[in-house]
N, C-alpha and C positions, 0 to 999 in steps of 0.2 A: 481089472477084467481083461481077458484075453480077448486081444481084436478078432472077428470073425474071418473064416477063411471068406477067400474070395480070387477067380481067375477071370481077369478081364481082358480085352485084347479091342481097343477102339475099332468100330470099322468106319465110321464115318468123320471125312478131312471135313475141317469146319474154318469157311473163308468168312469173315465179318469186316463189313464196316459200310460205309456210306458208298453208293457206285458202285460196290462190286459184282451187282448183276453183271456190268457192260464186261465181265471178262469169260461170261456165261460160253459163249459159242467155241472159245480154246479151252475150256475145260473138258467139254462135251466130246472134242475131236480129241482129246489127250485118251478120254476113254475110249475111244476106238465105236464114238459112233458117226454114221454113216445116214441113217433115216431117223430120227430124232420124233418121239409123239409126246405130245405137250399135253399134260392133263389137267384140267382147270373149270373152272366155275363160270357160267354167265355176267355173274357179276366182278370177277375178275380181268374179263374180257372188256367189258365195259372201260373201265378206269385207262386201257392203252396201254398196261403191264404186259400183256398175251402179244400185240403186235410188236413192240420195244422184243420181248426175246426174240419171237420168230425172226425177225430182221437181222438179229445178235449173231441167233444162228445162221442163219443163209447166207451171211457175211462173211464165215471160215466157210463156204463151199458144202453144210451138210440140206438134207432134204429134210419138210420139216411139216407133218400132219398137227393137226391140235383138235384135241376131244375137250367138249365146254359145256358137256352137260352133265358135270357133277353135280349132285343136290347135296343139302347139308344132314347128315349121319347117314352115310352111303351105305347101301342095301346090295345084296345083290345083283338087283335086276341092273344096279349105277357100274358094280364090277361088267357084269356080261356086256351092255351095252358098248361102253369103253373098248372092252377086248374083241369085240366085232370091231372097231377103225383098227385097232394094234396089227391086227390078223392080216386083216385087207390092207395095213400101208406097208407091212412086215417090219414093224419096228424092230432097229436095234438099241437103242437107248428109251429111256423114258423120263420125263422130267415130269415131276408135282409141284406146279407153280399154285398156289393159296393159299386156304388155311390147312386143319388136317384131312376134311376129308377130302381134297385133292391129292393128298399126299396121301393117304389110307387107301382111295380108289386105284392109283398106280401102283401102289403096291400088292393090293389084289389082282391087278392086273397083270401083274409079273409073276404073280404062283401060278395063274391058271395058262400065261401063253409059255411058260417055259415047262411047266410040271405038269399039264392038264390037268381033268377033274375037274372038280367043283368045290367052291367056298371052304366048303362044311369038311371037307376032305383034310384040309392044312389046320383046324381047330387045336389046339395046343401048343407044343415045341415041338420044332426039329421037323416036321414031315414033309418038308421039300426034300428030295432026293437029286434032281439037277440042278445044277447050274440056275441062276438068275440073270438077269441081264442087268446091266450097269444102270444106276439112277442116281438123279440131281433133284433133290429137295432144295425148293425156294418156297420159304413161306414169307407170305402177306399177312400176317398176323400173326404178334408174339399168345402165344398160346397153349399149343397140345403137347409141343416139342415133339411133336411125330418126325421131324426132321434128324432126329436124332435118335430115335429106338429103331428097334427091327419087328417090331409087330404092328399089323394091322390089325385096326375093326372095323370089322363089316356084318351089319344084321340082316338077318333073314327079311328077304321081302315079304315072305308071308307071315311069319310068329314073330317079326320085330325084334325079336333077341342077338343080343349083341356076339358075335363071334369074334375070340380073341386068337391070332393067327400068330407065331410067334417064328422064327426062323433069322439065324444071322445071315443070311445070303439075301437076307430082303430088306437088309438095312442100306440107307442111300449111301452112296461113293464117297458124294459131295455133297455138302448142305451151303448152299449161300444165305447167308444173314446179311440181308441188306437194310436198313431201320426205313431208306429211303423208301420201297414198296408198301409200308405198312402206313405210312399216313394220309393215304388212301383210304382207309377205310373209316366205315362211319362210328361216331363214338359209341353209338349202345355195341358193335362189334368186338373192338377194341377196350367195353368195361368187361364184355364178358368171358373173351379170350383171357384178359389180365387174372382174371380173378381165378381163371382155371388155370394158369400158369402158377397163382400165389400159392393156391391149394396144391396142387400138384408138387413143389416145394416142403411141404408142410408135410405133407401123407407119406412124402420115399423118405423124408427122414427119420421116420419111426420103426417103417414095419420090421416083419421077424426076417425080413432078407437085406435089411442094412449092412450095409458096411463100411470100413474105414475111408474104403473110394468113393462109396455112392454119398456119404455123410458131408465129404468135400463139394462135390454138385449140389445137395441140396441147403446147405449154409450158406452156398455164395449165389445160388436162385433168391433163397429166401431175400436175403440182402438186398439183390437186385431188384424184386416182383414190389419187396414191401415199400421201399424207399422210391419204386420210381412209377407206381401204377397212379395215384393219385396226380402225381407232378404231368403225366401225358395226356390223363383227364383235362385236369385244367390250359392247359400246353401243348395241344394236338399238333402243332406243325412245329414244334422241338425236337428237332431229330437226337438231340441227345436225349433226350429221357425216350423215345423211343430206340432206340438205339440198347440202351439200358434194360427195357421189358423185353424184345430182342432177345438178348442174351440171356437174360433169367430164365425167358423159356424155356430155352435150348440148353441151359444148363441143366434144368429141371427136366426137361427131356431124358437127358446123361445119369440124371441120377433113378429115372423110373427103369430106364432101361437096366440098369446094376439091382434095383431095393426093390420095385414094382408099387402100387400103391396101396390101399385099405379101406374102411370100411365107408366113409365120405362117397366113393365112388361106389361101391357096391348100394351104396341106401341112395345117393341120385340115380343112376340107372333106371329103377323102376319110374321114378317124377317123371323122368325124359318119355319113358317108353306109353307111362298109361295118362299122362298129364301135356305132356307139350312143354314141360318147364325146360327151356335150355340149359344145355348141358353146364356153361360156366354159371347160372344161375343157382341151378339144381345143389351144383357141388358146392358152392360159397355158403347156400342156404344150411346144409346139413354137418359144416367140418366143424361150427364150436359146440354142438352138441358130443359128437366122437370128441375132439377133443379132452370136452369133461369126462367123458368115458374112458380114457385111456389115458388121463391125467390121474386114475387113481394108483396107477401102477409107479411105484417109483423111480423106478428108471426111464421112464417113458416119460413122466412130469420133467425129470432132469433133462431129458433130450429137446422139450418144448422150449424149456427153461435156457438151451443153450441157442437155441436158434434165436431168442427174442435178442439175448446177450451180445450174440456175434452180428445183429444187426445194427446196436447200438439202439435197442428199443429197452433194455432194464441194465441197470449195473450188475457187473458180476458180485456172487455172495450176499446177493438179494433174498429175500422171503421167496421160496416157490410160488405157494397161494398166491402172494400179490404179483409176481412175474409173471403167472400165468390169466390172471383178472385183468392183468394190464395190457396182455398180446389180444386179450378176446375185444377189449375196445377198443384197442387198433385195428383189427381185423372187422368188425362193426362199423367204426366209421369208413376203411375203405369201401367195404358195402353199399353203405347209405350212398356213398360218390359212386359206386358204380350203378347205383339202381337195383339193386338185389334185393327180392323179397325177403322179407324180415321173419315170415312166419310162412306154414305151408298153407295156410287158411288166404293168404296175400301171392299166394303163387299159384291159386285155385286149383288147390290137390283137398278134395273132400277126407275130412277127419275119420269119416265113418270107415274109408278105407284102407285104415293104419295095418290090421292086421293080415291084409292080402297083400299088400306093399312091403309087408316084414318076411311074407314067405317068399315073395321074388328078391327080396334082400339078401336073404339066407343062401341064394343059390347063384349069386354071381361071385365072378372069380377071385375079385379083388378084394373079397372078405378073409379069405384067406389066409393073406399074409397082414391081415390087422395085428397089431401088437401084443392086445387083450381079442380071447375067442372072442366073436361074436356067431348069434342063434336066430333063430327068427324073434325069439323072447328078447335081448339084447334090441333088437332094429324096432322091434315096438317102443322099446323104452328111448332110444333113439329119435323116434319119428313124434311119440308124444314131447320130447325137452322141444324138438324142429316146430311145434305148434305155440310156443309160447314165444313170446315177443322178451328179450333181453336174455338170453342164456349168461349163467352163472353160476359157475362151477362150486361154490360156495353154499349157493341157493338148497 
């Protein structure tokens, strides 16, 4: 088969390893900023990570605001608020210290102080027309790999609908992976960031916008998420095995931004939005259902088939069926360790509303690029395998 075309061009320098926050303040000034606004969480602030940079920073000479009242899946009201300090401190840099949506929030924040308008305005690709201003992603949580694409989301504060913003001018400069900020946080954060890190691996290695490059990031995520998500569970103050989920993110990041994801994230969406089910919950709960859906395709069973391979989860020249029966209960028990509801009836998402949850299925973006179409009929049958306890593709 001929390799898919594909033009890629990195924009984001990626520094990893233990301490490499404390080189935060000379990167910042390499970028030529000057007034520095820090975007981050309360609970980020907490832990001493917000005053450690600010200090990092005011040490090379820059000025240095910080906005900390990100909430988690930022809406617009969390962009506009933010870009009220940006406006009034005249930020020329912006840094997103925590998970993604500090990092999503600063990047809504850089379309609307540099392009004005509004949210809804940037929806798609491409409609920044100026200039961005320079950004430093640090995330506290191996997860979203937002540190590494150029699209934000952010949902309407009032329809809750998620807007997908997409633009290479808003992808970060620099992303610091530091393993050390992330064991900080609490383990239900840290199961359920991992497990949207694992899926996130799993879903860009399929879709219809794979490629030979994005195939490389998501093989060596999967590798990383599968082999080291359990080991930080049990291990939290392991900086190697955090260190490890770390990087699987950010690779998985690399590879959404090349492949984008699929139908896993289009059928959580609705959980998150009419349910409350978090997001790394949402998706863990719904990917070995698509799975079996998109395992009947054969080329797409073979692409599952190579991921479990090249993690050293089946020998190569194995049975598909069983290569694939055997990633679903690996992927089950990392579940069980992360605490991931089993069924949607255990995630308190009412059965009765399979069919309105199929039609908001049907219309988010990341259906799109599934491997096999999916319909609203498809996320019914989807949402009914998500109700039953033990998925099995065989069943």
């Amino acid at each position: 088969m001929t390799p898919a075309p594909f033009d890629s061009s990195p924009r984001t320098r990626l520094i990893f390893g233990p301490g490499t926050l404390g080189r935060i303040g000379h990167l910042a000034a390499e970028l030529g900023g000057r007034r520095v606004l820090v975007v981050t969480d309360s609970g980020i602030e907490a832990t001493g990570h917000v005053d450690r940079t600010v200090n990092l920073l005011r040490a090379c000479g820059l000025e240095v605001a910080v906005y900390a009242g990100v909430r988690g899946n930022p809406t617009t009201l969390d962009v506009n608020r933010c870009l009220e300090v940006a406006r009034a401190f005249s930020a020329d840099l912006l840094i997103g210290l925590g998970g993604g949506s500090s990092m999503d929030t600063a990047k809504g924040v850089n379309f609307l102080l540099t392009n004005g308008g509004e949210m809804r305005d940037y929806q798609g690709v491409g409609k920044a027309t100026r200039p961005m201003l320079p950004l430093i992603a640090v995330p506290t949580t191996a997860g979203t790999g937002s540190e590494c694409q150029s699209a934000t989301l952010i949902a309407d504060e009032t329809t809750h609908l998620k807007m997908a913003c997409l633009d290479s001018k808003a992808a970060a400069k620099i992303a610091i992976l530091d393993p050390v900020l992330t064991v900080s946080q609490p383990r239900r954060v840290t199961a359920l960031t991992g497990v949207d890190a694992l899926v996130h691996s799993i879903e860009s290695a399929v879709t219809t916008r794979r490629t030979p490059l994005s195939a490389i990031y998501s093989r060596e995520a999967f590798r990383l998420c599968v082999n080291g998500l359990e080991r930080v569970l049990l291990e939290p103050e392991n900086l190697d095995a955090r260190g490890t989920m770390l990087l699987g993110a950010a690779f998985a990041g690399m590879a959404i931004e090349n492949s984008m994801l699929g139908a896993a994230h289009a059928a959580a969406n609705p959980l998150t939005a009419g349910y409350g089910v978090l997001h790394g919950a949402a998706v863990g709960l719904m990917l070995p259902s698509v799975i079996c859906y998109n395992a009947v395709d054969p080329v797409v069973r073979g692409l599952y088939v190579d991921l479990a391979v090249s993690a050293g989860l089946a020998e190569a020249n194995g049975d598909p069926e069983r290569i694939i029966s055997d990633l679903l209960r690996v992927l089950a028990r990392l579940q069980l360790a992360a605490g991931i509801p089993q069924t949607l009836e255990e995630a308190g998402v009412d059965i009765g509303a399979i069919s309105e949850l199929a039609l908001e299925a049907a219309g988010q973006w990341t259906g799109g690029f599934n491997p096999r179409p999916v319909n609203a009929e498809a996320f019914i049958g989807l949402y009914q395998s998500a109700a039953s306890r033990g998925v099995d593709c065989r069943a």
